[in-house]
N, CA, C and O atoms as CSV, one atom per row, in Angstrom:
chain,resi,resn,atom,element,x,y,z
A,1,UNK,N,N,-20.603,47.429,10.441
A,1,UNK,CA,C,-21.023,46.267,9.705
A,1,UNK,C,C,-21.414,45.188,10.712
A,1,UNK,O,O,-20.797,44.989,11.758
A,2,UNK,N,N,-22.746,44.344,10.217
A,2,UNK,CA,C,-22.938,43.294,11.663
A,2,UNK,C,C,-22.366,42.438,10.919
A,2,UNK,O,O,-22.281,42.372,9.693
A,3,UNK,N,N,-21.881,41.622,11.933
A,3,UNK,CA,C,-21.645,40.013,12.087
A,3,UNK,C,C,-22.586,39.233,10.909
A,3,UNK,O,O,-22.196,38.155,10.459
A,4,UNK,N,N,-23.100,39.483,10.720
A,4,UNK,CA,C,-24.229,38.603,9.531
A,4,UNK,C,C,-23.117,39.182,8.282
A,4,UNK,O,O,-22.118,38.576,7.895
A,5,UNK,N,N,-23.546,40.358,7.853
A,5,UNK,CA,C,-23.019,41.006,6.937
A,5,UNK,C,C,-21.603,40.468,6.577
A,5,UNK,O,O,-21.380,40.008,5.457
A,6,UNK,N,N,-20.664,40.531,7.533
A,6,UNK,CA,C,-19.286,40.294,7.173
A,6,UNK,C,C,-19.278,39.100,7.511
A,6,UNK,O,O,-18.224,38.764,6.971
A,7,UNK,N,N,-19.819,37.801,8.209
A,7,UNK,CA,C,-19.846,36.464,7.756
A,7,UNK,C,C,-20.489,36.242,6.343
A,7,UNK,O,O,-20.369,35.123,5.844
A,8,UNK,N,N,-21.042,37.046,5.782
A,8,UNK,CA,C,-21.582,36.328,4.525
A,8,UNK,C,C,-20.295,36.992,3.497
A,8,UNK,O,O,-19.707,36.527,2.520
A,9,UNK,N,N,-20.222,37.895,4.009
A,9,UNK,CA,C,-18.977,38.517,2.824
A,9,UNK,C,C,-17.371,37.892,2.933
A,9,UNK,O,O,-16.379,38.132,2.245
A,10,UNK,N,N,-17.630,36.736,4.431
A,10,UNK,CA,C,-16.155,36.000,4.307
A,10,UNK,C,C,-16.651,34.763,3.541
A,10,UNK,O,O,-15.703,34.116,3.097
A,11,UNK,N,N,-17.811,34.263,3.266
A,11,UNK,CA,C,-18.547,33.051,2.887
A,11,UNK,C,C,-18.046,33.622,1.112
A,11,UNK,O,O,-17.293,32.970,0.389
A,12,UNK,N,N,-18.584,34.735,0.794
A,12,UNK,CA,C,-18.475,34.951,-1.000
A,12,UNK,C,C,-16.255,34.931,-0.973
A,12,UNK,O,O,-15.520,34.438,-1.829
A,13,UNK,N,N,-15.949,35.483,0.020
A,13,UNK,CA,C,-14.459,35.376,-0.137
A,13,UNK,C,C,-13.895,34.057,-0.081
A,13,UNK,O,O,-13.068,33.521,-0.819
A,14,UNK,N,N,-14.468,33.656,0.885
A,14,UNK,CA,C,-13.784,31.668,0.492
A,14,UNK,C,C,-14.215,31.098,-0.636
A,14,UNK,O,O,-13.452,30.480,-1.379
A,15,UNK,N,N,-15.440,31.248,-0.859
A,15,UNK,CA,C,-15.845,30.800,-2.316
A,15,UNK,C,C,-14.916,31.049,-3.940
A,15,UNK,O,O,-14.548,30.347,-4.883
A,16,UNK,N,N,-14.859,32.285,-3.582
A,16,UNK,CA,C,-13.837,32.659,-4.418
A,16,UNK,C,C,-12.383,32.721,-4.697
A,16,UNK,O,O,-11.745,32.982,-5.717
A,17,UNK,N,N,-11.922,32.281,-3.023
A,17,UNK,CA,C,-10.783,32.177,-2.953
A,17,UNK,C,C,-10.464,30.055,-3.378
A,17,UNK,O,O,-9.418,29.504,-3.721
A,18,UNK,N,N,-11.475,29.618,-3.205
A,18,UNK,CA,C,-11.464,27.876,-3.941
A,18,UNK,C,C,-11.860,28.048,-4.921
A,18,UNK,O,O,-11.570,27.047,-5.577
A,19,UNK,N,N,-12.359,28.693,-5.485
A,19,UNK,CA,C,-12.667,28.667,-7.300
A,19,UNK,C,C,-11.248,28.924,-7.537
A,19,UNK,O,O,-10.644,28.115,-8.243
A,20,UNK,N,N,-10.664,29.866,-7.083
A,20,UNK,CA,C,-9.280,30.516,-7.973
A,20,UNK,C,C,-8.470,29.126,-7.861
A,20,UNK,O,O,-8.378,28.284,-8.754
A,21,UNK,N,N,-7.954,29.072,-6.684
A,21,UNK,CA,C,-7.726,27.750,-6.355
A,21,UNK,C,C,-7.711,26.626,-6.957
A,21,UNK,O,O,-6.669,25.984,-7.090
A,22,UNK,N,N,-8.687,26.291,-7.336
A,22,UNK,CA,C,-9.498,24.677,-8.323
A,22,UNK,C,C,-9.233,24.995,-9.508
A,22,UNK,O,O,-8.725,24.098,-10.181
A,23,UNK,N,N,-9.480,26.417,-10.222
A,23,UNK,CA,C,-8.724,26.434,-11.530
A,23,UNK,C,C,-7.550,26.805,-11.921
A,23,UNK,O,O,-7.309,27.194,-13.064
A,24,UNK,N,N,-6.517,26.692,-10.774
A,24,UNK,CA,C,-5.133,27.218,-10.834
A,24,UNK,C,C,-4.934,25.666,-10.772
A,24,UNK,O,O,-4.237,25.147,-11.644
A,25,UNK,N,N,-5.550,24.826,-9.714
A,25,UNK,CA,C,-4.430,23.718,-9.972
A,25,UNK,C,C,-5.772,22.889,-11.352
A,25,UNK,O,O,-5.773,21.746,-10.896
A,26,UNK,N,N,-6.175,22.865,-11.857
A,26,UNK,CA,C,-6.948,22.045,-13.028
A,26,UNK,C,C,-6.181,22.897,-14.584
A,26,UNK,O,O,-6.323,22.609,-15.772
A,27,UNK,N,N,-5.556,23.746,-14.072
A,27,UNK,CA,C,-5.048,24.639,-15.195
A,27,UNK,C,C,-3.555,24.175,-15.384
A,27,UNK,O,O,-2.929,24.036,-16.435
A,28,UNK,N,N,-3.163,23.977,-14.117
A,28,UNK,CA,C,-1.534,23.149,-13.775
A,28,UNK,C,C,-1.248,21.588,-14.497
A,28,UNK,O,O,-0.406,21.104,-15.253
A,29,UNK,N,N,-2.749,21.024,-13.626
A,29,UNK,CA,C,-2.569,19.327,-13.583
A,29,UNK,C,C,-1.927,18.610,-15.193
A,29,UNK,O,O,-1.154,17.667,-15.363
A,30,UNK,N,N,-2.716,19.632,-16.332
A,30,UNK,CA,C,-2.144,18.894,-17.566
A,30,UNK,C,C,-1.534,19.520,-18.158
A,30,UNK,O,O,-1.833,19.465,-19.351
A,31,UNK,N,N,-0.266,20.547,-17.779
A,31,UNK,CA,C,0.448,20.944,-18.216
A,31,UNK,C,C,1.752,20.596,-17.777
A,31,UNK,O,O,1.677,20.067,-16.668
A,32,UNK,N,N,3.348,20.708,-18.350
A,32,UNK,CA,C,4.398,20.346,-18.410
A,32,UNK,C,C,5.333,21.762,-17.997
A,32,UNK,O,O,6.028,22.392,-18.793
A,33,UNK,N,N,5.159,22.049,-16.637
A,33,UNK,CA,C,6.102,23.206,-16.836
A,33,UNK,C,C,6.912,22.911,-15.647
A,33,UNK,O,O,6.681,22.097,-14.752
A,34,UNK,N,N,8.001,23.796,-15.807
A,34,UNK,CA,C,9.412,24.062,-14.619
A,34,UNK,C,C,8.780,24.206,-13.685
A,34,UNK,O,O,9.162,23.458,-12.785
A,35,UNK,N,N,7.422,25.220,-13.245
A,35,UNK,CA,C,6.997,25.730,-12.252
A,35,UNK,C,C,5.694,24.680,-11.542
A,35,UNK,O,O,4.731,25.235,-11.013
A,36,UNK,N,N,5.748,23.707,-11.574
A,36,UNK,CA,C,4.391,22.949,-11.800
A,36,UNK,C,C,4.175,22.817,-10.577
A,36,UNK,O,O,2.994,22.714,-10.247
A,37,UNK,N,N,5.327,22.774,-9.410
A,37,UNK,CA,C,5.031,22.026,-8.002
A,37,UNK,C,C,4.699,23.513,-7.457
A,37,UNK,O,O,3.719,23.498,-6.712
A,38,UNK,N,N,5.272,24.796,-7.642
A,38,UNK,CA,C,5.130,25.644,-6.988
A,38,UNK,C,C,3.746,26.661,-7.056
A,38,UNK,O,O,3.341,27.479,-6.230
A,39,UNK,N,N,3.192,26.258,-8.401
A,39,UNK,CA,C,1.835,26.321,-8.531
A,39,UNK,C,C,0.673,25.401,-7.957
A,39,UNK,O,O,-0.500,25.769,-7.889
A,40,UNK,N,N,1.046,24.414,-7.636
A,40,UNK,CA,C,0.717,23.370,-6.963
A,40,UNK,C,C,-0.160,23.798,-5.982
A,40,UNK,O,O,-1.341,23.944,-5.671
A,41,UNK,N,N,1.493,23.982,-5.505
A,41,UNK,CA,C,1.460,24.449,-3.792
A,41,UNK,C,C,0.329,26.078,-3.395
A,41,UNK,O,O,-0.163,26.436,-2.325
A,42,UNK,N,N,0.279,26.598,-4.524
A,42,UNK,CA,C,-0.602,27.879,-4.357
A,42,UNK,C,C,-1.820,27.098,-4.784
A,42,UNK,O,O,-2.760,27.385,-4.043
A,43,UNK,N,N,-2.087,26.378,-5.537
A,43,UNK,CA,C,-3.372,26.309,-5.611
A,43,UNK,C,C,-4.138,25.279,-3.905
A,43,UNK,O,O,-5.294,25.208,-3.487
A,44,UNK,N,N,-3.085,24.788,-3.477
A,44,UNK,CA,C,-2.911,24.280,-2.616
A,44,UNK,C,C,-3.706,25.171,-1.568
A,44,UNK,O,O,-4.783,24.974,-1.006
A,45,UNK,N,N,-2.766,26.255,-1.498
A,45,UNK,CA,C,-3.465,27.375,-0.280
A,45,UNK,C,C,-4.354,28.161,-0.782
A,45,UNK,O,O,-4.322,29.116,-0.006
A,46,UNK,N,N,-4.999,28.350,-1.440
A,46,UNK,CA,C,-6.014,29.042,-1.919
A,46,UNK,C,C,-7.312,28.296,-1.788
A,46,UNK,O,O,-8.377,28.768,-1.389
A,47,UNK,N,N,-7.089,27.137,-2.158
A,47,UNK,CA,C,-8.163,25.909,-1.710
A,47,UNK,C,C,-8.470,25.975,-0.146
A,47,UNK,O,O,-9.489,26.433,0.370
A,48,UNK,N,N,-7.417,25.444,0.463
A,48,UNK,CA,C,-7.556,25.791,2.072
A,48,UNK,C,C,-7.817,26.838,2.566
A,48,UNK,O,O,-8.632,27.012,3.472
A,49,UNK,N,N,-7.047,27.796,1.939
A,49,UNK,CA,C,-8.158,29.541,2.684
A,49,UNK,C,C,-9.778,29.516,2.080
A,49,UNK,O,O,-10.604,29.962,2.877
A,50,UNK,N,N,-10.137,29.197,1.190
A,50,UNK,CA,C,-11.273,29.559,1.127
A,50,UNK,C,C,-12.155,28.529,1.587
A,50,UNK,O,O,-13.328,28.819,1.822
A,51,UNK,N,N,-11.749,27.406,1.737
A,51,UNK,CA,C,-12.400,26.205,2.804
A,51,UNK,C,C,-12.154,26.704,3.978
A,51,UNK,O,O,-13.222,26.672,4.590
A,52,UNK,N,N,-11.502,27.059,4.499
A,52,UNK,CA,C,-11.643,27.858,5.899
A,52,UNK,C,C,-12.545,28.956,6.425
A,52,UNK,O,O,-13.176,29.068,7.476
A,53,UNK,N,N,-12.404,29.731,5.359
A,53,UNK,CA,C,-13.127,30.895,5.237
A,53,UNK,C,C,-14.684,30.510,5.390
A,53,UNK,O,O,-15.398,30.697,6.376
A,54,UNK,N,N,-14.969,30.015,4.348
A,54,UNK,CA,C,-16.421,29.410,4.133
A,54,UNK,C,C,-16.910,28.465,5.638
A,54,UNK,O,O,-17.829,28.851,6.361
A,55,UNK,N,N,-16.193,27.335,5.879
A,55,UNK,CA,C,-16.298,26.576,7.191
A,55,UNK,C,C,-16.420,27.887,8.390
A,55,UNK,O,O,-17.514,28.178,8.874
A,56,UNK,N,N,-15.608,28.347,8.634
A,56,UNK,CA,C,-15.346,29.796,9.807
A,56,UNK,C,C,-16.652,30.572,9.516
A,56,UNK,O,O,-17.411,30.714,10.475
A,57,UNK,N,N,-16.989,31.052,8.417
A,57,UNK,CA,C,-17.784,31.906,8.536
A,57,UNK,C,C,-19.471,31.093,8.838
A,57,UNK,O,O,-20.314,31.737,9.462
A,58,UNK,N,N,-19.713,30.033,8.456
A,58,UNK,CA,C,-20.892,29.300,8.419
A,58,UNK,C,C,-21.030,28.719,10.180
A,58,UNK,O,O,-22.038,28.282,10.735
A,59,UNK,N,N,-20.037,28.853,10.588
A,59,UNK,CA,C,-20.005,28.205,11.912
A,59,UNK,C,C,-20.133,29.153,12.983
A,59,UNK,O,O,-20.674,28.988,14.076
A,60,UNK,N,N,-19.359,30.530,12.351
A,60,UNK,CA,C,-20.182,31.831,12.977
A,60,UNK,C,C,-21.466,32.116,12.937
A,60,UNK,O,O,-22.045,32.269,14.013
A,61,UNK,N,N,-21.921,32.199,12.167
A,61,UNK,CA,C,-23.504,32.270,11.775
A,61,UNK,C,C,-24.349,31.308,12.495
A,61,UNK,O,O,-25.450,31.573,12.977
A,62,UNK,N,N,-23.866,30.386,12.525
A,62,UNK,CA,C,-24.808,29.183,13.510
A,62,UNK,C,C,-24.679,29.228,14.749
A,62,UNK,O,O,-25.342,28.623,15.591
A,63,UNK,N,N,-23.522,30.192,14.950
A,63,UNK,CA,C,-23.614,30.343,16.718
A,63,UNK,C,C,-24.796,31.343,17.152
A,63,UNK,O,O,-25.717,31.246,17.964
A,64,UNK,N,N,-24.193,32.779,15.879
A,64,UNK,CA,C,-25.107,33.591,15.794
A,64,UNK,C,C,-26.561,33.825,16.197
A,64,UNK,O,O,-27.099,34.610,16.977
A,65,UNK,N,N,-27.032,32.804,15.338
A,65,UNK,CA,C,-28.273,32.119,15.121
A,65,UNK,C,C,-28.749,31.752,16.385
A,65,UNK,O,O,-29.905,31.896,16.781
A,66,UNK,N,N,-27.761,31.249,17.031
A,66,UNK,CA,C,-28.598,29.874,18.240
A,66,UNK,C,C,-28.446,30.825,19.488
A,66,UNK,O,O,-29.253,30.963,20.407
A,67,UNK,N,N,-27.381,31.371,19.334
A,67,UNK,CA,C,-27.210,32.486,20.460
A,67,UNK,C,C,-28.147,33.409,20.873
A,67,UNK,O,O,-28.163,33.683,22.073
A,68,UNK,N,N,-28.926,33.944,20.137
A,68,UNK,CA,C,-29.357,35.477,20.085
A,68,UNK,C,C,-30.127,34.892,21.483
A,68,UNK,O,O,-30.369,33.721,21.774
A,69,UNK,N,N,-30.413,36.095,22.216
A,69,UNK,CA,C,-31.511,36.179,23.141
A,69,UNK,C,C,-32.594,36.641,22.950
A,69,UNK,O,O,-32.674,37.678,22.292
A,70,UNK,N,N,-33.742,36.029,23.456
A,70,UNK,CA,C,-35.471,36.900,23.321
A,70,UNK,C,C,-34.859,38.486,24.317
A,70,UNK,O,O,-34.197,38.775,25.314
A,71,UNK,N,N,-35.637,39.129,23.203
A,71,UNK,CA,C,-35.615,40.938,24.531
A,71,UNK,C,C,-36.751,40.574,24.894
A,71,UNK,O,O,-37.670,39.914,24.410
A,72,UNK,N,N,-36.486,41.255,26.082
A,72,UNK,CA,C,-37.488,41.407,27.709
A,72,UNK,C,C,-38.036,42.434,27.139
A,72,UNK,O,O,-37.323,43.068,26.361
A,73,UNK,N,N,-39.331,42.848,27.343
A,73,UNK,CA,C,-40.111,43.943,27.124
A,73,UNK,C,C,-40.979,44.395,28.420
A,73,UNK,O,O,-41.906,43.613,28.632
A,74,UNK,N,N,-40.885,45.574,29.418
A,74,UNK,CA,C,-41.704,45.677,30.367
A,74,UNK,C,C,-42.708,46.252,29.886
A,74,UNK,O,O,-42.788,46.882,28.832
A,75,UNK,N,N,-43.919,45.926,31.075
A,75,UNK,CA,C,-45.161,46.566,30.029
A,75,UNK,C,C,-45.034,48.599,30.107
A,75,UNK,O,O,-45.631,49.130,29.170
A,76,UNK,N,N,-44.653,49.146,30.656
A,76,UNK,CA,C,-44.726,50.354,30.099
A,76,UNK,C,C,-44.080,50.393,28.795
A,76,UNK,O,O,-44.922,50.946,28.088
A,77,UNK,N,N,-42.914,50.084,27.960
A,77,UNK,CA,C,-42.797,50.067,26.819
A,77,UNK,C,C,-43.610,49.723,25.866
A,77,UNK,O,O,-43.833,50.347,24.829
A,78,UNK,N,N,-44.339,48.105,26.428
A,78,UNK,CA,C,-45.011,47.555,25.412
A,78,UNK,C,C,-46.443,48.692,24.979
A,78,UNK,O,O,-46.820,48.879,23.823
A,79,UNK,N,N,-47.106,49.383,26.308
A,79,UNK,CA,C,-48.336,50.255,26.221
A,79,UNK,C,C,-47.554,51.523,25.309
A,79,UNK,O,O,-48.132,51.834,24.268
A,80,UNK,N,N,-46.603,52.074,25.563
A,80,UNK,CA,C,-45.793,53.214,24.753
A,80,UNK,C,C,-46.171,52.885,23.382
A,80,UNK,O,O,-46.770,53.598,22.577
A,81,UNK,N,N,-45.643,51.467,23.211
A,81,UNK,CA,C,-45.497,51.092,21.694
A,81,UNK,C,C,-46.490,50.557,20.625
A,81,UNK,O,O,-46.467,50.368,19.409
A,82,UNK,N,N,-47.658,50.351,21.975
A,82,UNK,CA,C,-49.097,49.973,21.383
A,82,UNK,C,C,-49.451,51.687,20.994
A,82,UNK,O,O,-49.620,52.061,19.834
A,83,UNK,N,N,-49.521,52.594,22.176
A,83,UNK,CA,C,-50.011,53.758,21.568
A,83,UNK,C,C,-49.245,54.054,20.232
A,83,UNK,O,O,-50.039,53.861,19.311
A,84,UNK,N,N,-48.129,54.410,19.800
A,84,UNK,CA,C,-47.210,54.924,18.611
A,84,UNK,C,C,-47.684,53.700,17.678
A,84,UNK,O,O,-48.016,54.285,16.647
A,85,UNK,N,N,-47.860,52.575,17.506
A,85,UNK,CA,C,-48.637,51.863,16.561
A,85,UNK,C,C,-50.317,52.518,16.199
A,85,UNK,O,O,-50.730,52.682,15.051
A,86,UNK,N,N,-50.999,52.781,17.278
A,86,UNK,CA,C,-52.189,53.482,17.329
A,86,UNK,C,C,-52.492,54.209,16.346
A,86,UNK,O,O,-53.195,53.983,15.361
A,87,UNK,N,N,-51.561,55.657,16.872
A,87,UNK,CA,C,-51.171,56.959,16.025
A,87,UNK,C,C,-50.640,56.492,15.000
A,87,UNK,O,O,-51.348,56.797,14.041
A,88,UNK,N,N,-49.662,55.844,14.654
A,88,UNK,CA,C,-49.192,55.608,13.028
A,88,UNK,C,C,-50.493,54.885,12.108
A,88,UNK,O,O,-50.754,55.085,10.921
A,89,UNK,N,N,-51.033,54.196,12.856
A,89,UNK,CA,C,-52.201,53.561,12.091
A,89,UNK,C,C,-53.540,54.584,11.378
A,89,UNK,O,O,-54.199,54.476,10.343
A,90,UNK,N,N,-53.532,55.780,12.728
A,90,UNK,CA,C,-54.211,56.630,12.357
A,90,UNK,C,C,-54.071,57.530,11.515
A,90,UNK,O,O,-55.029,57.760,10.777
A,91,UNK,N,N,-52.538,58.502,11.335
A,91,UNK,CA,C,-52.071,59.221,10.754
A,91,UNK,C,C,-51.800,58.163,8.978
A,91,UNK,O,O,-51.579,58.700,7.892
A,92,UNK,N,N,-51.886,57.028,9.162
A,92,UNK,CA,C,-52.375,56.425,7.887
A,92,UNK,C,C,-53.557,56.405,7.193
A,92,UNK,O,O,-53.539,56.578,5.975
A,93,UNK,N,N,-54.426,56.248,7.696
A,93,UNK,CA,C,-55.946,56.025,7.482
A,93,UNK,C,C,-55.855,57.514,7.188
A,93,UNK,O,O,-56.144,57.853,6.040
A,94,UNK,N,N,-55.468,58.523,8.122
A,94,UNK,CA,C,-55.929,60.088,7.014
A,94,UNK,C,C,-54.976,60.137,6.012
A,94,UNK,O,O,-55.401,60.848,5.101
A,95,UNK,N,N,-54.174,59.816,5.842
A,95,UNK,CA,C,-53.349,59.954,4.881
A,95,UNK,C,C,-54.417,59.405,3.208
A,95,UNK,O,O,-54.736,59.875,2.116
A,96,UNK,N,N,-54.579,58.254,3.955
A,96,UNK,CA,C,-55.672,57.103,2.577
A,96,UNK,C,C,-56.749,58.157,2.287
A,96,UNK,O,O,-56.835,58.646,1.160
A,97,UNK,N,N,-57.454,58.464,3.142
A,97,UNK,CA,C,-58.343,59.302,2.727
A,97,UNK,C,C,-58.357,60.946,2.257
A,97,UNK,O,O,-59.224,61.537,1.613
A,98,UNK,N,N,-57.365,61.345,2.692
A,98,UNK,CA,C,-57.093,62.441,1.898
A,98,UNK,C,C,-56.410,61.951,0.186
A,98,UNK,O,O,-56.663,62.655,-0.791
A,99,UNK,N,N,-55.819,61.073,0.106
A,99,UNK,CA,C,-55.610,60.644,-0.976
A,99,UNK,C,C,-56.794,60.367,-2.108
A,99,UNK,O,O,-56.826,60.771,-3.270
A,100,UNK,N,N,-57.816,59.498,-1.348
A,100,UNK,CA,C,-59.112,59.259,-1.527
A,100,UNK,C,C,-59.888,60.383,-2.415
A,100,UNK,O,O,-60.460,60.245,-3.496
A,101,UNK,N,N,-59.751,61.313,-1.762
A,101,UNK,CA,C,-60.055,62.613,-1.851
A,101,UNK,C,C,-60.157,63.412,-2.815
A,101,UNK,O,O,-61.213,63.866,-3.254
A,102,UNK,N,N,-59.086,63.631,-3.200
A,102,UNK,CA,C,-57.779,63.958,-4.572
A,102,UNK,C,C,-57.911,63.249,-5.318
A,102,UNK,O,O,-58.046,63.808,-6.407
A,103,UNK,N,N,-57.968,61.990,-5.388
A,103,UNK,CA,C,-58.229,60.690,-6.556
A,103,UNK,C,C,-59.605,61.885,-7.410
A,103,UNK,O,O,-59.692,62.530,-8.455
A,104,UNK,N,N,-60.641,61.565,-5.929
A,104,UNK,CA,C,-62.356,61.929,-6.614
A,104,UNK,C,C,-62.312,63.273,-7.366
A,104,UNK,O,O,-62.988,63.600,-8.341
A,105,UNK,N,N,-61.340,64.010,-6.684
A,105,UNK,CA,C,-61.228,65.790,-7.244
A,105,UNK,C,C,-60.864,65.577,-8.651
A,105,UNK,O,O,-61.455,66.044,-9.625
A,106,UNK,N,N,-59.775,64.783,-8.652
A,106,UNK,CA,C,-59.047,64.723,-10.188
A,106,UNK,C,C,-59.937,64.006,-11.286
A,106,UNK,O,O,-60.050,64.439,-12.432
A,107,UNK,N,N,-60.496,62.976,-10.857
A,107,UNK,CA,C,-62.001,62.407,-11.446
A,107,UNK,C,C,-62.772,63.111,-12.179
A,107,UNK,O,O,-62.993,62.918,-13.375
A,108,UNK,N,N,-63.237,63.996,-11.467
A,108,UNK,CA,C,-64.722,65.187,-11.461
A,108,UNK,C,C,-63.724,66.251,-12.719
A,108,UNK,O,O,-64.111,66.273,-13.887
A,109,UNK,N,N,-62.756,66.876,-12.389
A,109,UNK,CA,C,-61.552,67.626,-12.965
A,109,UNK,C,C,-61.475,67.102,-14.863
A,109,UNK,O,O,-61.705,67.745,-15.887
A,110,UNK,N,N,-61.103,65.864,-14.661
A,110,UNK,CA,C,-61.002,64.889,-16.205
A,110,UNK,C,C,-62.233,64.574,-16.985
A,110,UNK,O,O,-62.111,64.293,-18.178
A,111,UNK,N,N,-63.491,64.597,-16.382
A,111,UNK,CA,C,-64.959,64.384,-16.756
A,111,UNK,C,C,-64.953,65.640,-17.464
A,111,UNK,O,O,-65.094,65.584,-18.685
A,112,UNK,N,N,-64.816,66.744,-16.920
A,112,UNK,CA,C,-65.621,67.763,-17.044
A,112,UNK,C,C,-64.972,68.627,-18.258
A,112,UNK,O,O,-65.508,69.672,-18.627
């Protein structure tokens, strides 16, 4: 898994871990129970993990981001990779036209 991938999947986990959070304690605030402080206190940390989470993971990503390096390319690769663009371009173009081809066959085929 890259680094992108699992920073965005700690970004949907903090998110979700402050939603639970925000409606555990908005679910608490106007109610009257024995347990009120100790729910509190969880909605408490659930808020803070997923503000962490979200902050941590967004701050990874921006390093990410700023970090990366340009690749060096020497020119024998780059000529390698011009030819294999070449050939793929070509082995396309027959591809189109044999398609081309077959279109007109099936044409002539449905007329007749």
């Amino acid at each position: 898994m890259s680094n992108k991938s699992r920073n965005v999947i700690w970004i949907v986990a903090g998110m979700y871990l402050s939603y639970t959070g925000y409606n555990l304690f908005q679910n608490v605030w106007g109610t009257d129970t024995d347990k009120k402080v100790l729910f509190m206190i969880f909605a408490a940390v659930f808020l803070g993990a997923g503000v962490f989470l979200i902050v941590y993971a967004i701050r990874n990503l921006y390093k990410n981001i700023n970090s990366e390096d340009p690749v060096e390319v020497d020119e024998e690769d780059a000529k390698e990779g011009a030819e294999e663009a070449q050939k793929a371009i070509k082995k396309i173009e027959e591809q189109d036209s044999e398609d081309e081809d077959s279109e007109a066959v099936e044409a002539d085929v449905k007329e007749k």
